[in-house]
CHARMM internal coordinates of N, CA and C (Angstrom, degrees):
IC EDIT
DIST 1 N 1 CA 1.4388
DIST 1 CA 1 C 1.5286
ANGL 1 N 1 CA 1 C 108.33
DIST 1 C 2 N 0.9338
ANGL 1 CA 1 C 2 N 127.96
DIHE 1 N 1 CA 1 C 2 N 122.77
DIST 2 N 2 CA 1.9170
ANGL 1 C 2 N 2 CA 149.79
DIHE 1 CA 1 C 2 N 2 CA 143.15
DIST 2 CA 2 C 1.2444
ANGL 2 N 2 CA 2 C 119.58
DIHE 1 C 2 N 2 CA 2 C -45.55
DIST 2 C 3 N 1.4461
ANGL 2 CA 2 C 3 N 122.66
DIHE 2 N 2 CA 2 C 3 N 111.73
DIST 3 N 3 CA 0.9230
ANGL 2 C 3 N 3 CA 120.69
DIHE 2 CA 2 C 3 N 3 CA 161.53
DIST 3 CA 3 C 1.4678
ANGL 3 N 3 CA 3 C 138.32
DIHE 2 C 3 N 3 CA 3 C -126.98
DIST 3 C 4 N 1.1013
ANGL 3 CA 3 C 4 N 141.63
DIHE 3 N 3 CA 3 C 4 N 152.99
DIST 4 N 4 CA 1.4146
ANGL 3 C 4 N 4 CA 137.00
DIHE 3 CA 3 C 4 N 4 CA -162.98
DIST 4 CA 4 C 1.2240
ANGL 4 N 4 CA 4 C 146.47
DIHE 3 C 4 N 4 CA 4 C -131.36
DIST 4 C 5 N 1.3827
ANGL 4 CA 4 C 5 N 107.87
DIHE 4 N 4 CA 4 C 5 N 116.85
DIST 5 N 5 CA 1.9038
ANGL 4 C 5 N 5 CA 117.66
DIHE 4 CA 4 C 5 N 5 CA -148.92
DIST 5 CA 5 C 1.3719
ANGL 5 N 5 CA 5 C 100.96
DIHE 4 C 5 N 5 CA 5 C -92.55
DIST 5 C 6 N 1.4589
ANGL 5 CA 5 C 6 N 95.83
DIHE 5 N 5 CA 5 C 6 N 130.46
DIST 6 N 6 CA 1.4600
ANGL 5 C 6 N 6 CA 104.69
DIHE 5 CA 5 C 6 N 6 CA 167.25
DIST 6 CA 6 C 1.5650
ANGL 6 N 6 CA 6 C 115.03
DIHE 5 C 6 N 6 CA 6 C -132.32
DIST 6 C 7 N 1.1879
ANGL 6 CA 6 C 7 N 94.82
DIHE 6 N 6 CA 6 C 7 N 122.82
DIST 7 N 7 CA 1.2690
ANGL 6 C 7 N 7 CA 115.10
DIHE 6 CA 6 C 7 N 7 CA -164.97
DIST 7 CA 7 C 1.3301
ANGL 7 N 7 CA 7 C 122.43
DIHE 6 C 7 N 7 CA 7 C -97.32
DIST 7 C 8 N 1.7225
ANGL 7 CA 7 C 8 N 131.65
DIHE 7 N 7 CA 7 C 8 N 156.56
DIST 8 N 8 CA 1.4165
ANGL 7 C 8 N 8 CA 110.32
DIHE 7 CA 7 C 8 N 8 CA 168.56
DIST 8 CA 8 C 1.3202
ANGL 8 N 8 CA 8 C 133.24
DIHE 7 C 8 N 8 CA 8 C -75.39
DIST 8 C 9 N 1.2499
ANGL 8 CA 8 C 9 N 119.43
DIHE 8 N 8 CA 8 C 9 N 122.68
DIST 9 N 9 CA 1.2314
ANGL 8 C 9 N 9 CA 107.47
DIHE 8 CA 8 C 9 N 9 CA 174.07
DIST 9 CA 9 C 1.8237
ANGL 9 N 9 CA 9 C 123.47
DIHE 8 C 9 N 9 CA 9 C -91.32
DIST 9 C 10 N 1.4201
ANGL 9 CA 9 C 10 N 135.68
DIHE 9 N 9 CA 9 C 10 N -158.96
DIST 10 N 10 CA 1.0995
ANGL 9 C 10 N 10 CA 126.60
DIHE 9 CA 9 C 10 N 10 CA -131.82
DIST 10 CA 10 C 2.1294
ANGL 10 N 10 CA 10 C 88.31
DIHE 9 C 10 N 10 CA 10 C -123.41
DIST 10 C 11 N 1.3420
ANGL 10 CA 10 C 11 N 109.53
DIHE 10 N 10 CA 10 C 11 N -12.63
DIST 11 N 11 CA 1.5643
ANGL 10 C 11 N 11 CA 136.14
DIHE 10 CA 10 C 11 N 11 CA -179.06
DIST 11 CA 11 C 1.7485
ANGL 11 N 11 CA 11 C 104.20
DIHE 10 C 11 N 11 CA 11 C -84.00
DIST 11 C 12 N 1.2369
ANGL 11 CA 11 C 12 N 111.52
DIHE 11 N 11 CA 11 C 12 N 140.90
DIST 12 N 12 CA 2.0652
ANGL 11 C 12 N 12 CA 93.14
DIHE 11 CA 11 C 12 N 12 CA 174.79
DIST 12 CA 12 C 1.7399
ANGL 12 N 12 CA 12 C 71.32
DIHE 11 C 12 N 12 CA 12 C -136.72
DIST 12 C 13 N 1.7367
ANGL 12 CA 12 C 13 N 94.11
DIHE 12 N 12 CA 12 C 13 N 148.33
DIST 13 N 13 CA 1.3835
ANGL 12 C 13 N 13 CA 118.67
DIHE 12 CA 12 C 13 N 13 CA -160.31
DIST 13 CA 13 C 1.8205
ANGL 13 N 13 CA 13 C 86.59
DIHE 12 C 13 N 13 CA 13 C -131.64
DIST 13 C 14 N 1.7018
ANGL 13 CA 13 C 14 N 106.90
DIHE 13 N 13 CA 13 C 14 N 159.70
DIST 14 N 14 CA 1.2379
ANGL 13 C 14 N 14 CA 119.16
DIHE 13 CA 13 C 14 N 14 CA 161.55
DIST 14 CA 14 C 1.5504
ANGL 14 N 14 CA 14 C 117.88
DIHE 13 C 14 N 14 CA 14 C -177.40
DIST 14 C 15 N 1.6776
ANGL 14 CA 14 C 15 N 93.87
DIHE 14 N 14 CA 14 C 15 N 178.73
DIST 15 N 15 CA 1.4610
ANGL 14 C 15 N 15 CA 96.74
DIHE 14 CA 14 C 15 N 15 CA 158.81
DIST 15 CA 15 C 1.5266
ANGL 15 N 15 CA 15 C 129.39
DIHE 14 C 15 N 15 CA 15 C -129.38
DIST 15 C 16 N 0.8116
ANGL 15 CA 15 C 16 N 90.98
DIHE 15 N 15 CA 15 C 16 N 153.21
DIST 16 N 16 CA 1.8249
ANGL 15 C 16 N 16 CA 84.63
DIHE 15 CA 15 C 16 N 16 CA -157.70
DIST 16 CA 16 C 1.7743
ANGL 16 N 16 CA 16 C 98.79
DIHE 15 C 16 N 16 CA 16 C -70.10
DIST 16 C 17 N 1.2809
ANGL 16 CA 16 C 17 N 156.66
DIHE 16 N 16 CA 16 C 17 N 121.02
DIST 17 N 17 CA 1.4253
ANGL 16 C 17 N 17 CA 159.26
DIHE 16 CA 16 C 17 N 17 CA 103.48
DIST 17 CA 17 C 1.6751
ANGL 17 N 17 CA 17 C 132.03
DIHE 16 C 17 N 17 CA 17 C -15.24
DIST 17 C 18 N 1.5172
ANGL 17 CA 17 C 18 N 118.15
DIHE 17 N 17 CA 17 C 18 N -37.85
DIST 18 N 18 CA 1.1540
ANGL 17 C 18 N 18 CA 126.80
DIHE 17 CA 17 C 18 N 18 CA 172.18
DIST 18 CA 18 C 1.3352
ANGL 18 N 18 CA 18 C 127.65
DIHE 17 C 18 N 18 CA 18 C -153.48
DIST 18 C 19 N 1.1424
ANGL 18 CA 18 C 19 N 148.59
DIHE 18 N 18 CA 18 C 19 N 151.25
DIST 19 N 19 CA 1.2310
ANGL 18 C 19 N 19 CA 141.43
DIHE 18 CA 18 C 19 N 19 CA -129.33
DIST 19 CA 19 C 1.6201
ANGL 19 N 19 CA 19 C 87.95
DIHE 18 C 19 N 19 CA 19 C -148.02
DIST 19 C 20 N 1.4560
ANGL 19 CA 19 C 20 N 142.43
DIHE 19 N 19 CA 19 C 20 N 153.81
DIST 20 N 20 CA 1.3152
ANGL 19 C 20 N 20 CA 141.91
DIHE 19 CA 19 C 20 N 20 CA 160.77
DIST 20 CA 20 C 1.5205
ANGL 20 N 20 CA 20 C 89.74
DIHE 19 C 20 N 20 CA 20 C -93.97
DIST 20 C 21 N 1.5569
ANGL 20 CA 20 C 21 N 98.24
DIHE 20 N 20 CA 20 C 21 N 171.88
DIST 21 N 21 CA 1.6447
ANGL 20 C 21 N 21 CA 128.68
DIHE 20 CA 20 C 21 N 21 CA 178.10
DIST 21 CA 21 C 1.4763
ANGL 21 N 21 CA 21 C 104.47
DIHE 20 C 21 N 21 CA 21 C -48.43
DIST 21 C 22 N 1.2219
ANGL 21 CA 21 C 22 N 128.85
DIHE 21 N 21 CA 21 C 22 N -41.81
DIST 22 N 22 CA 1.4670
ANGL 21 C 22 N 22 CA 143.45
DIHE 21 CA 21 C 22 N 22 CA -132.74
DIST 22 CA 22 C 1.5536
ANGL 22 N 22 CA 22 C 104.26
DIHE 21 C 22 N 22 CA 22 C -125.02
DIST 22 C 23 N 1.2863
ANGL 22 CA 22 C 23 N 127.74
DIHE 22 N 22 CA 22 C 23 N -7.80
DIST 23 N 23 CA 1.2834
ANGL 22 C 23 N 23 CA 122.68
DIHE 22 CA 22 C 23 N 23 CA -164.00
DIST 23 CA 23 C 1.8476
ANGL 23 N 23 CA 23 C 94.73
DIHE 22 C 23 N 23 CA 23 C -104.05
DIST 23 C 24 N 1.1733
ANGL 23 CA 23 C 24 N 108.01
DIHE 23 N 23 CA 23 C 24 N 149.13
DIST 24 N 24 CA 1.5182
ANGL 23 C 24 N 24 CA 109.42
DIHE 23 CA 23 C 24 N 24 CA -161.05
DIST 24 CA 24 C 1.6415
ANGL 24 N 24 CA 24 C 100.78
DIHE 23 C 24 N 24 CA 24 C -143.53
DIST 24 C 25 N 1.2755
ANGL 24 CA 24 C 25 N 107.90
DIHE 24 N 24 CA 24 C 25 N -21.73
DIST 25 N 25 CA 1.5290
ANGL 24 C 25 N 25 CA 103.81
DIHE 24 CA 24 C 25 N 25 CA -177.05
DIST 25 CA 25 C 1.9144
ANGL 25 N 25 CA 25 C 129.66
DIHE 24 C 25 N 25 CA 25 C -102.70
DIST 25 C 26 N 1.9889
ANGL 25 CA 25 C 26 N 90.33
DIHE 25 N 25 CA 25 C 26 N 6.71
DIST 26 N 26 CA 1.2864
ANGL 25 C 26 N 26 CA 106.55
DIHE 25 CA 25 C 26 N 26 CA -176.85
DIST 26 CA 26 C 1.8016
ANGL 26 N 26 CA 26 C 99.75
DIHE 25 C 26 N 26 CA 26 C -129.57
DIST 26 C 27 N 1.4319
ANGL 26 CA 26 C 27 N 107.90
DIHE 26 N 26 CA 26 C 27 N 150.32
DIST 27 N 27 CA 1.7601
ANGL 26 C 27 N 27 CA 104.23
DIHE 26 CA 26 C 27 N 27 CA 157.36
DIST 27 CA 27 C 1.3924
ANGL 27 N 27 CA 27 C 92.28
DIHE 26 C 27 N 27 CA 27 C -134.99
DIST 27 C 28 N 1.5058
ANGL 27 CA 27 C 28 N 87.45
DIHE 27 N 27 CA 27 C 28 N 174.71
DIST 28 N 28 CA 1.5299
ANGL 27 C 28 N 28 CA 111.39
DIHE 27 CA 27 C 28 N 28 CA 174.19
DIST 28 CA 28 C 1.6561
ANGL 28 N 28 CA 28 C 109.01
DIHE 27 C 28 N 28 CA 28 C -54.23
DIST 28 C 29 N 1.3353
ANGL 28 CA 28 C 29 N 108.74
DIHE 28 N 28 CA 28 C 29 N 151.39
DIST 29 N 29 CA 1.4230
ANGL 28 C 29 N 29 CA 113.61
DIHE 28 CA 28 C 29 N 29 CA -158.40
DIST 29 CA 29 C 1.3273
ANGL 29 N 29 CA 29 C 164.62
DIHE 28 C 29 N 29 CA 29 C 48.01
DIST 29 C 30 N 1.5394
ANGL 29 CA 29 C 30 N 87.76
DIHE 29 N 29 CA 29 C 30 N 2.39
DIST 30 N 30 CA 1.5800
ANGL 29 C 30 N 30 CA 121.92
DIHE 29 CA 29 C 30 N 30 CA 170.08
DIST 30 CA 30 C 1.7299
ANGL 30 N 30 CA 30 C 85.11
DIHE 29 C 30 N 30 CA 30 C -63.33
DIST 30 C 31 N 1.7263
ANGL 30 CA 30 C 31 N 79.88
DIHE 30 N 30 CA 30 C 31 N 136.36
DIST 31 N 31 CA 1.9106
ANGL 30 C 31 N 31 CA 108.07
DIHE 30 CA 30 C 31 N 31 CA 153.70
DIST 31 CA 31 C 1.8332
ANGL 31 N 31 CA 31 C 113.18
DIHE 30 C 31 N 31 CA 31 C -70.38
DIST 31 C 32 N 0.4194
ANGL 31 CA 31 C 32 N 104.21
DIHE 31 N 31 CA 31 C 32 N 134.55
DIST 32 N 32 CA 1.9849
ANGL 31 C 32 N 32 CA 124.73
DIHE 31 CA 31 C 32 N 32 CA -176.20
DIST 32 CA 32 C 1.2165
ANGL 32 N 32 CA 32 C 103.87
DIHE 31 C 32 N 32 CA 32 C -141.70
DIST 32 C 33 N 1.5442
ANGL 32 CA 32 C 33 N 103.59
DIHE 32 N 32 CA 32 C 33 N 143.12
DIST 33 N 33 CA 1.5240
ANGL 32 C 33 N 33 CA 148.25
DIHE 32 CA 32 C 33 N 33 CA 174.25
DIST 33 CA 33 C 1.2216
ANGL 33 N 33 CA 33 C 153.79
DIHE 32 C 33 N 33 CA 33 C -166.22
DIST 33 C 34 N 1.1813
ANGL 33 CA 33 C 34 N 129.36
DIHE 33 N 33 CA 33 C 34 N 145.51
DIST 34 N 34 CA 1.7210
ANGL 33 C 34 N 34 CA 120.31
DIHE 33 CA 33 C 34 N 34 CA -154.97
DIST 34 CA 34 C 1.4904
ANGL 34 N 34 CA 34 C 81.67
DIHE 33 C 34 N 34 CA 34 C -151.77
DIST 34 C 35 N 1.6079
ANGL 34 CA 34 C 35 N 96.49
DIHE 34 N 34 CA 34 C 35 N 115.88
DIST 35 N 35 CA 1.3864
ANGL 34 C 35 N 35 CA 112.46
DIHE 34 CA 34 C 35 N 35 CA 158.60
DIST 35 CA 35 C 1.5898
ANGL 35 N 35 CA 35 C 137.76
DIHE 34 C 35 N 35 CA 35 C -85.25
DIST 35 C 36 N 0.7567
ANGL 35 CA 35 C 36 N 124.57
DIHE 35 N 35 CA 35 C 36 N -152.06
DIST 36 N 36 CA 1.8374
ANGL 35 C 36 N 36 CA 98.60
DIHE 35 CA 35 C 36 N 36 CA -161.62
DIST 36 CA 36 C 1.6672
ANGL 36 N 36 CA 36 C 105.80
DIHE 35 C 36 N 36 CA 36 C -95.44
DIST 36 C 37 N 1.9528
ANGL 36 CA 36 C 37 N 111.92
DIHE 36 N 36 CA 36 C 37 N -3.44
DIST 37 N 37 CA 1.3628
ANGL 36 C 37 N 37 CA 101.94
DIHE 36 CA 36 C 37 N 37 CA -162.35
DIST 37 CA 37 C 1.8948
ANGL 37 N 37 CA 37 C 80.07
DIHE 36 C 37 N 37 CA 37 C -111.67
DIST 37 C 38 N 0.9728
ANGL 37 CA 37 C 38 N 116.35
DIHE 37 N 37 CA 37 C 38 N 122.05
DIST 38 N 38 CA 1.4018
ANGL 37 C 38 N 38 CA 105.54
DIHE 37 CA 37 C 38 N 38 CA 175.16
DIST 38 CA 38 C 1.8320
ANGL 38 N 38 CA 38 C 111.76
DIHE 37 C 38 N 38 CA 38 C -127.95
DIST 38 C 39 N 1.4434
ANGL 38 CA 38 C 39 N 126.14
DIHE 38 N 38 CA 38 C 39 N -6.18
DIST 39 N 39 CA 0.9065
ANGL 38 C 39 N 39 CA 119.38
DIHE 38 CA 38 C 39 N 39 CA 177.02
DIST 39 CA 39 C 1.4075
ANGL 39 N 39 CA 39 C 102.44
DIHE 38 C 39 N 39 CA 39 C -119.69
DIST 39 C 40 N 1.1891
ANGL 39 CA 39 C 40 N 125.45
DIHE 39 N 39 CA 39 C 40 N 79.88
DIST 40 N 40 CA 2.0120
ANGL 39 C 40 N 40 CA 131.88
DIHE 39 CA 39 C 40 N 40 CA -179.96
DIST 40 CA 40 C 1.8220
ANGL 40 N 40 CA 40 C 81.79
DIHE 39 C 40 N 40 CA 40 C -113.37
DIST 40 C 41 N 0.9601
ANGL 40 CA 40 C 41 N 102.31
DIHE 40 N 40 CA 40 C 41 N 138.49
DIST 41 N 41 CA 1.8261
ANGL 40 C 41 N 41 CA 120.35
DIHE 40 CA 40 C 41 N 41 CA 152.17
DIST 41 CA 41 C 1.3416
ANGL 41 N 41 CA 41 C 116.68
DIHE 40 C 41 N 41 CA 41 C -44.13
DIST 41 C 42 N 1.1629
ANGL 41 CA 41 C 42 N 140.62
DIHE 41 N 41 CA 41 C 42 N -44.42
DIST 42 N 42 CA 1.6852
ANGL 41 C 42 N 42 CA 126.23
DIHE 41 CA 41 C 42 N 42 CA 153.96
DIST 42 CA 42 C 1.9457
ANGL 42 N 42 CA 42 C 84.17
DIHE 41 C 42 N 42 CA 42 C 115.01
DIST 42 C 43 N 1.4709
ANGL 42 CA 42 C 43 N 118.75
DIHE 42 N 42 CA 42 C 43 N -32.46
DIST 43 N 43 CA 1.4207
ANGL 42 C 43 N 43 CA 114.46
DIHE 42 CA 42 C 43 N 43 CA -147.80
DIST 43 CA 43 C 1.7507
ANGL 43 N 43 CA 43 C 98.85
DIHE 42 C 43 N 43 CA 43 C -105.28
DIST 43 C 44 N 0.9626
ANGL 43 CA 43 C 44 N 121.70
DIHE 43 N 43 CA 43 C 44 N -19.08
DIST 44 N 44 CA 1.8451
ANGL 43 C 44 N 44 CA 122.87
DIHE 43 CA 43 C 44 N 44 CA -152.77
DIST 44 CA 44 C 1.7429
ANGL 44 N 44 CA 44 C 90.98
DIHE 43 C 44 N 44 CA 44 C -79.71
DIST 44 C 45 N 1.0115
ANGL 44 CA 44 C 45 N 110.53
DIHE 44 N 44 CA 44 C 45 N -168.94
DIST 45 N 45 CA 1.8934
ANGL 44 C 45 N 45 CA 116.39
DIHE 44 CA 44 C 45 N 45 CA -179.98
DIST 45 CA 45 C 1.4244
ANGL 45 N 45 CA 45 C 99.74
DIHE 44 C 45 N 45 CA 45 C -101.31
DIST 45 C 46 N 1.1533
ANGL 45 CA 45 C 46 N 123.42
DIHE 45 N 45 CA 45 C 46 N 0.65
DIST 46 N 46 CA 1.7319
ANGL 45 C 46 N 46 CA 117.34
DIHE 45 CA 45 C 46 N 46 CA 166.03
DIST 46 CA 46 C 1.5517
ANGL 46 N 46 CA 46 C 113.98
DIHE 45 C 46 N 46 CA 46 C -78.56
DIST 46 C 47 N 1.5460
ANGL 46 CA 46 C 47 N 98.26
DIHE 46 N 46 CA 46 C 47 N -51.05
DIST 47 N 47 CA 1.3936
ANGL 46 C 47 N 47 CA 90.66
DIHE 46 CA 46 C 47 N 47 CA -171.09
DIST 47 CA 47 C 1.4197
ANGL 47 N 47 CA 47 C 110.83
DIHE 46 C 47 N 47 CA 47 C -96.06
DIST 47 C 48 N 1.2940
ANGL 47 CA 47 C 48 N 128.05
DIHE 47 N 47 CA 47 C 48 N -18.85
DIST 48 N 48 CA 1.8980
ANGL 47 C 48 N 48 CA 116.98
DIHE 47 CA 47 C 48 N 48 CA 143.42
DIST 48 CA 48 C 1.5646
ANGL 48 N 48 CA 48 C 111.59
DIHE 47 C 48 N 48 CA 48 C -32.99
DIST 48 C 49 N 1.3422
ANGL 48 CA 48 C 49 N 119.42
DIHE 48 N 48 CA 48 C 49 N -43.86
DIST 49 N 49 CA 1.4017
ANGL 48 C 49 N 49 CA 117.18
DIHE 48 CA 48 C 49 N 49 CA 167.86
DIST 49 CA 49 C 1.2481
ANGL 49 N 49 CA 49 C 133.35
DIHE 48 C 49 N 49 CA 49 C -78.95
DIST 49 C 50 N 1.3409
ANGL 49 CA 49 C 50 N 116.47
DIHE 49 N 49 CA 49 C 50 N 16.67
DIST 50 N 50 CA 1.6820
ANGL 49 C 50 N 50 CA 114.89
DIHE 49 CA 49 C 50 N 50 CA -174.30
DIST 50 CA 50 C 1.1544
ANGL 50 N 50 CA 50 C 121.19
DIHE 49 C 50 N 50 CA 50 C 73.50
DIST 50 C 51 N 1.7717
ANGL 50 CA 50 C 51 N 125.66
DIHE 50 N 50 CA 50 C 51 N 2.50
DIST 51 N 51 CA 1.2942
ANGL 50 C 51 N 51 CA 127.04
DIHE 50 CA 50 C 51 N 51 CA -170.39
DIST 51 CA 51 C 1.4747
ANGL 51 N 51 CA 51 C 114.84
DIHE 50 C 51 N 51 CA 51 C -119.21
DIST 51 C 52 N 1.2279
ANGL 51 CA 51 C 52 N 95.22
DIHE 51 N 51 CA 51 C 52 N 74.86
DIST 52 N 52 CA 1.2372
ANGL 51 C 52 N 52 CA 110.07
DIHE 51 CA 51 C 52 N 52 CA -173.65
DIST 52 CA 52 C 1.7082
ANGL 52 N 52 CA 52 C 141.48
DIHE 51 C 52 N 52 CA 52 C -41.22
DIST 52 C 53 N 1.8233
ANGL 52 CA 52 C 53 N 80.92
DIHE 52 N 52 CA 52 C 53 N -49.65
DIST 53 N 53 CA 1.4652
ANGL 52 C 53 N 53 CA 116.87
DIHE 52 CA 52 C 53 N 53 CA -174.17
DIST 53 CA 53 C 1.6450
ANGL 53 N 53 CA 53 C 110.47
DIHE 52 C 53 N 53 CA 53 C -55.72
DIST 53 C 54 N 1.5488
ANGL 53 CA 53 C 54 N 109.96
DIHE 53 N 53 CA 53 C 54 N -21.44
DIST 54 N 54 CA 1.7746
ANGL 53 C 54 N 54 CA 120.94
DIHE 53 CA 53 C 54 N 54 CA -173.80
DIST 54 CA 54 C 1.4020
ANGL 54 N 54 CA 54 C 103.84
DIHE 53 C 54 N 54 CA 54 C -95.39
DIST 54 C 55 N 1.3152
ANGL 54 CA 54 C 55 N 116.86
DIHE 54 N 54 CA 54 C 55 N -5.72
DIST 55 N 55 CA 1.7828
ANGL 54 C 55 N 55 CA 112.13
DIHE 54 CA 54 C 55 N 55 CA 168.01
DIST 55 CA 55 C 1.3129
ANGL 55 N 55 CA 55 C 108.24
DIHE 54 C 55 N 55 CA 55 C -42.70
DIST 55 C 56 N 1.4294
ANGL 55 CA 55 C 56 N 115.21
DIHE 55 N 55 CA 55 C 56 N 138.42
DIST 56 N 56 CA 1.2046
ANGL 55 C 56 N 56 CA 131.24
DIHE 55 CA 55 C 56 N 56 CA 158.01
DIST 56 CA 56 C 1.6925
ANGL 56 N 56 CA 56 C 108.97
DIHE 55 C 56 N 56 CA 56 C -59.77
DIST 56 C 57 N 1.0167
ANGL 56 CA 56 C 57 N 104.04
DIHE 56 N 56 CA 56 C 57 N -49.20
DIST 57 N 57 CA 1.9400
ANGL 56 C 57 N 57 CA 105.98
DIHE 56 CA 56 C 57 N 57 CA -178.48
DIST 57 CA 57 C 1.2714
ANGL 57 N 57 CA 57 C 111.73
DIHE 56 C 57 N 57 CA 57 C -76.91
DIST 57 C 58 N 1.5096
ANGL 57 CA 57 C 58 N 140.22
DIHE 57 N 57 CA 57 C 58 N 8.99
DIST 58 N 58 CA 0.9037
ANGL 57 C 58 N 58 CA 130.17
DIHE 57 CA 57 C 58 N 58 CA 169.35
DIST 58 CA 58 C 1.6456
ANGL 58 N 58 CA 58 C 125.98
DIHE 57 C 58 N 58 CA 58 C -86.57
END
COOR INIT
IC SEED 1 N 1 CA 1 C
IC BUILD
């Protein structure tokens, strides 16, 4: 018999269940995710490039 480990990884995944009054950019059952770099500046030439990990603000 095979069996199969799943482990945590370093990514947190979901689905959204409820929505507040005020939220406009999510609904119920949307896939959601937050990968492990979540505070990069969005603006520098790293993270225009997808390279997150070289943010200064990270």
């Amino acid at each position: 018999m095979r069996s199969t480990v799943i482990g945590s990884r370093h990514e947190i995944t979901g689905v959204v269940t409820k929505v507040g009054s005020g939220v406009t950019n999510f609904k119920v059952r949307d896939r959601v995710g937050v990968g492990c770099i979540y505070a990069s500046c969005r603006n520098c030439e790293f993270c225009e490039a997808s390279e997150e990990n070289y943010c200064d603000q990270v």
